[in-house]
N, C-alpha and C positions, 0 to 999 in steps of 0.2 A: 529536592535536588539542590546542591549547592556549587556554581559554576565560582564562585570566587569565596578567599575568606572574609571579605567586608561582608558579602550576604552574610554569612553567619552572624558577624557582629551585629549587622542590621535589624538580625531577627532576634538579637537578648537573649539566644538560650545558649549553654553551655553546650558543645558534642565531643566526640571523643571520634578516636583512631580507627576505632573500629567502625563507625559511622562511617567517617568519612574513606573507607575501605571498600564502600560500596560501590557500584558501578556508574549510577548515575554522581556520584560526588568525585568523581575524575579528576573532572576541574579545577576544585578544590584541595584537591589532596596534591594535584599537580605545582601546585602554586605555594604549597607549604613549605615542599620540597627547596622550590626553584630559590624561597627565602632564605632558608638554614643553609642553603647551598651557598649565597652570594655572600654570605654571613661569613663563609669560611669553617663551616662549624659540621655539613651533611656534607660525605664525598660524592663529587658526579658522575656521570655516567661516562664512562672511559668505552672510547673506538676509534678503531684504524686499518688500513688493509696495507695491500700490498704496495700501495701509491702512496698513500699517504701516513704519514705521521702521527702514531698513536696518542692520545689527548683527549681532552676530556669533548663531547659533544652533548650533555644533555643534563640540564640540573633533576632529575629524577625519571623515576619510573613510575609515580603512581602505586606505587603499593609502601604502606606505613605499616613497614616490620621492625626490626630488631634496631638495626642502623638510623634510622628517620627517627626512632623513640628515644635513641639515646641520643640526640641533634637535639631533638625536642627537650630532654634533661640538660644537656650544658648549656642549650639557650636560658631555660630557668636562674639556672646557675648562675650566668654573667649577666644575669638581668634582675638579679635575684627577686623570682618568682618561683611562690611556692609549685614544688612539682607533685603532681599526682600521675602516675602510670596508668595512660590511654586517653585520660582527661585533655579536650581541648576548651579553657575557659575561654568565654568571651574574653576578659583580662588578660589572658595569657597572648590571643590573636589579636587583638587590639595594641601589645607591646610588640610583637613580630611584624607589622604591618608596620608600624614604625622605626623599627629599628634600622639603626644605617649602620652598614662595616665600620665604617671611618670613626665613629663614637663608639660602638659596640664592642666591636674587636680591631681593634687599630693595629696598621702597621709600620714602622718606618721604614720606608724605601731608601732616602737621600742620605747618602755617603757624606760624612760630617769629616774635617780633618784632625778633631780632637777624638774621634771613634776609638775605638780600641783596634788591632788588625785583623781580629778574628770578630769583631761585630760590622769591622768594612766589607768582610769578606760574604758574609752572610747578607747582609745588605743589597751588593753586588750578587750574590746567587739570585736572591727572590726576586729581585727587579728584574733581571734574566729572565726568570720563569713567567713573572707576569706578561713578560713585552711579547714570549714565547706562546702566551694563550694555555699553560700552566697552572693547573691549583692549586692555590696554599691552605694549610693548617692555617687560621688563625687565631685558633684559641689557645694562652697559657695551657691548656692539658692536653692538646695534641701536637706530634710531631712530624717534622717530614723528614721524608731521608732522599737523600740526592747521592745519585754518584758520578762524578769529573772524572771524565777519561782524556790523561796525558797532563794532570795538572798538580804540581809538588801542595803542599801544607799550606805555604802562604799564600796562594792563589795564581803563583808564575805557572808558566809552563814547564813541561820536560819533551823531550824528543819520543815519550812514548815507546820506547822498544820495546819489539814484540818479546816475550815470555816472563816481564817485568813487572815487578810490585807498585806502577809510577800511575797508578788511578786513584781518585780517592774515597771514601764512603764517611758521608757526612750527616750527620742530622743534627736540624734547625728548628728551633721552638721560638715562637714569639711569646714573650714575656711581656707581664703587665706595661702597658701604657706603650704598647709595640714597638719594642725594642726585640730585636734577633739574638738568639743566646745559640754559639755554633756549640752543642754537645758533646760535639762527635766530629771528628776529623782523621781519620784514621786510612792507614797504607789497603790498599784494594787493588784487585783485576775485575775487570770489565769484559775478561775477554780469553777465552782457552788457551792454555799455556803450551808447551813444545808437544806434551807426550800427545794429545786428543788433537791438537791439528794435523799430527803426521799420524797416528792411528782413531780415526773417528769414529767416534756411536752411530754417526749416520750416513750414508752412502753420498750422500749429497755436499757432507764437508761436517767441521765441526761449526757451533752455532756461537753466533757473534752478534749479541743482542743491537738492535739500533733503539736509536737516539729515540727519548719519546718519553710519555708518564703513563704509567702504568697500576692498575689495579688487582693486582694478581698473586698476593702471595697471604699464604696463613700461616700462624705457628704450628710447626710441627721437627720432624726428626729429619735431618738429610742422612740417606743409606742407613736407613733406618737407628740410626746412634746419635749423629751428632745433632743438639739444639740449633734452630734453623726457622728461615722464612722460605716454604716449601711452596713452590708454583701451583697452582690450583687453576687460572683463569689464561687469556689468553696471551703470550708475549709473538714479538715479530723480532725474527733473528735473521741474519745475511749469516747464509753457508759458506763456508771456508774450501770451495772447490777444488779453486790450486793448491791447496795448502802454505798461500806468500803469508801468512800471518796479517792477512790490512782486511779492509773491506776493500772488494774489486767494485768496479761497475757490473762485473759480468756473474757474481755471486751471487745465486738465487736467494730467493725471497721466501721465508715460511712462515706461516702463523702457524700456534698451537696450542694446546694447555697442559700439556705430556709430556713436554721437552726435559723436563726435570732439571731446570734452570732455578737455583735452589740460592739463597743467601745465606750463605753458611762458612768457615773458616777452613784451617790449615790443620794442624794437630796438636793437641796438647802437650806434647812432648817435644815439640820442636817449633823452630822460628825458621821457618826453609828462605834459601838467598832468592830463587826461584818459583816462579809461579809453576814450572812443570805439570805433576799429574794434578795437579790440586785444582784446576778448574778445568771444565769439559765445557765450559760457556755458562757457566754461575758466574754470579755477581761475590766476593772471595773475598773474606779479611783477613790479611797477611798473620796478623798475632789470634791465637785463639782466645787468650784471655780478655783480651780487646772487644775480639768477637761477642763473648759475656756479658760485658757490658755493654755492647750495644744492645741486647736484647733485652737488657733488664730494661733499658732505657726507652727504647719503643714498646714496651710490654705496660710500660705508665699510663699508655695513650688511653684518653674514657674511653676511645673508640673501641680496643682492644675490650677494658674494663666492663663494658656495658653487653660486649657479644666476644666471645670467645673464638668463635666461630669467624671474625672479621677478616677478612680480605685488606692487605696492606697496601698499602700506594707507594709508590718510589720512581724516582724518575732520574734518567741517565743523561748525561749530557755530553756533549761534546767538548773539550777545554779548548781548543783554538775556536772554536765558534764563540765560546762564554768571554773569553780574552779579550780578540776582536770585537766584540761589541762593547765590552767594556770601557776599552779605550777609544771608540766613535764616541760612547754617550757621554763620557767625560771629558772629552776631548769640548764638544756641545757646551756641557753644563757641571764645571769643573766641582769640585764636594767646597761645602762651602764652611 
């Protein structure tokens, strides 16, 4: 029985994944996880209801499948130790028991005034999501994707009008010696456009994702055509009852994994002024060729690479919420 990984160390043998799979090594396996997790490097365990705000609550589950083994390959990687699939050396737990974020996989959080504006701004996201209790990628080979609702390119606000292209979809990699490289910054809705708020798919309203980080989408086809991150798990949306185009107070609350709340584009044939039909409460990139390349770009992630099958993370934000704090924390602790 292994209740920790230092036992193992302690006891000088080599065990592997599938040992540690067993019932009595729990523990064990629990605490692998909880490493590769704080690491930045194994995604956690995403929940929330109808009160509360979806995000992460658990650095694993205890079972070392597909995802924990390919955690276990980039840790090698960035530690460069040799990997063997399922193999857990002493050597290998002996550097994992050691390793710290802050050496391992660094990030820069503090906004420099020499930055670039799209590495301030990136900057400013992740520091957001940390203060937010948010998970980040951060290994050079994974990416996150975030999307700002109601906030232009360079990080200002817009007035958000409803049936408009004024969201954004972004994705941010930290790059060696943790610097934020913004990828992706491109024109987005966060939120159903004219035709699906006034004629909905659901009796209840149409759906209007909230705010939150989420683990829920695989590559696949949206309407069975176009290349997409296709909802699989479970997202929490506010129903669009009255049809005002906001979130009300009085807008019900639904969880689900069937909503068909899809990351997918507009059409290839056109650049539409309007968001109109083209979202039903998908997350929507205004240009399709855009769209392409955003998938080539998260399609990079080991994550993706190692399990085909993975479950993507993304996480939506609010832009006067992200603004606002922005301007407190630097208001505080000016960029130096």
């Amino acid at each position: 029985m292994f209740n920790s990984l230092q036992q193992i160390i302690n006891g000088g043998r080599d065990t592997s994944t599938d040992e540690l799979n067993l019932p009595e090594n729990n523990g064990a396996a629990l605490e692998l996880q909880a490493r590769l997790c704080d690491l930045g490097i194994l995604d956690p365990e995403i929940g929330g209801d109808k009160t509360t705000v979806f995000k992460p609550v658990g650095k694993g589950d205890g079972k070392i499948g597909l995802n924990t083994r390919g955690a276990i390959f980039e840790f090698c990687r960035l530690a460069n130790i040799q990997y063997i699939d399922r193999l857990l050396s002493v050597a290998l737990l002996k550097a994992l028991v050691s390793a710290k974020p802050e050496q391992l996989t660094p990030v820069q959080f503090a906004v420099q005034n020499t930055d670039a504006p799209a590495v301030k701004l990136a900057k400013r996201l992740l520091r957001y999501m940390e203060q937010q209790g948010y998970w980040i990628a951060r290994s050079p080979n994974m990416y996150n994707i975030v999307y700002v609702e109601g906030m232009n390119e360079d990080g200002s606000l817009n007035d958000d009008r409803f049936n408009e292209w004024n969201d954004r979809r972004m994705v941010i990699q930290i790059g060696p010696g943790g610097v934020p490289a913004l990828l992706v910054n491109d024109q987005a809705t966060t939120e159903p456009g004219l035709f699906y708020t006034k004629n909905p798919l659901n009796p209840q309203g149409a759906a209007r994702i909230a705010f939150g980080q989420y683990k829920a989408w695989v590559d696949g086809l949206h309407q069975g055509w176009q290349p997409a991150l296709v909802q699989r798990e479970n997202l929490k949306v506010h129903r669009d009852l009255n049809q005002d185009g906001k979130r009300s107070a009085n807008d019900p609350i639904d969880i689900g994994k069937t909503f068909g709340i899809n990351q997918h584009s507009t059409s290839p044939n056109k650049t539409p002024d309007l968001v109109g039909p083209y979202s039903a409460g998908c997350l929507v990139g205004r240009r399709y060729s855009w769209h392409q390349a955003f998938l080539r770009t998260v399609k990079k992630d080991v994550r993706y690479q190692m399990n085909k099958g993975y479950l993507f993370m993304s996480t939506v934000i609010a832009g006067d919420a992200f603004v606002a704090w922005v301007k407190k924390a630097e208001k505080m602790h000016p960029p130096g």
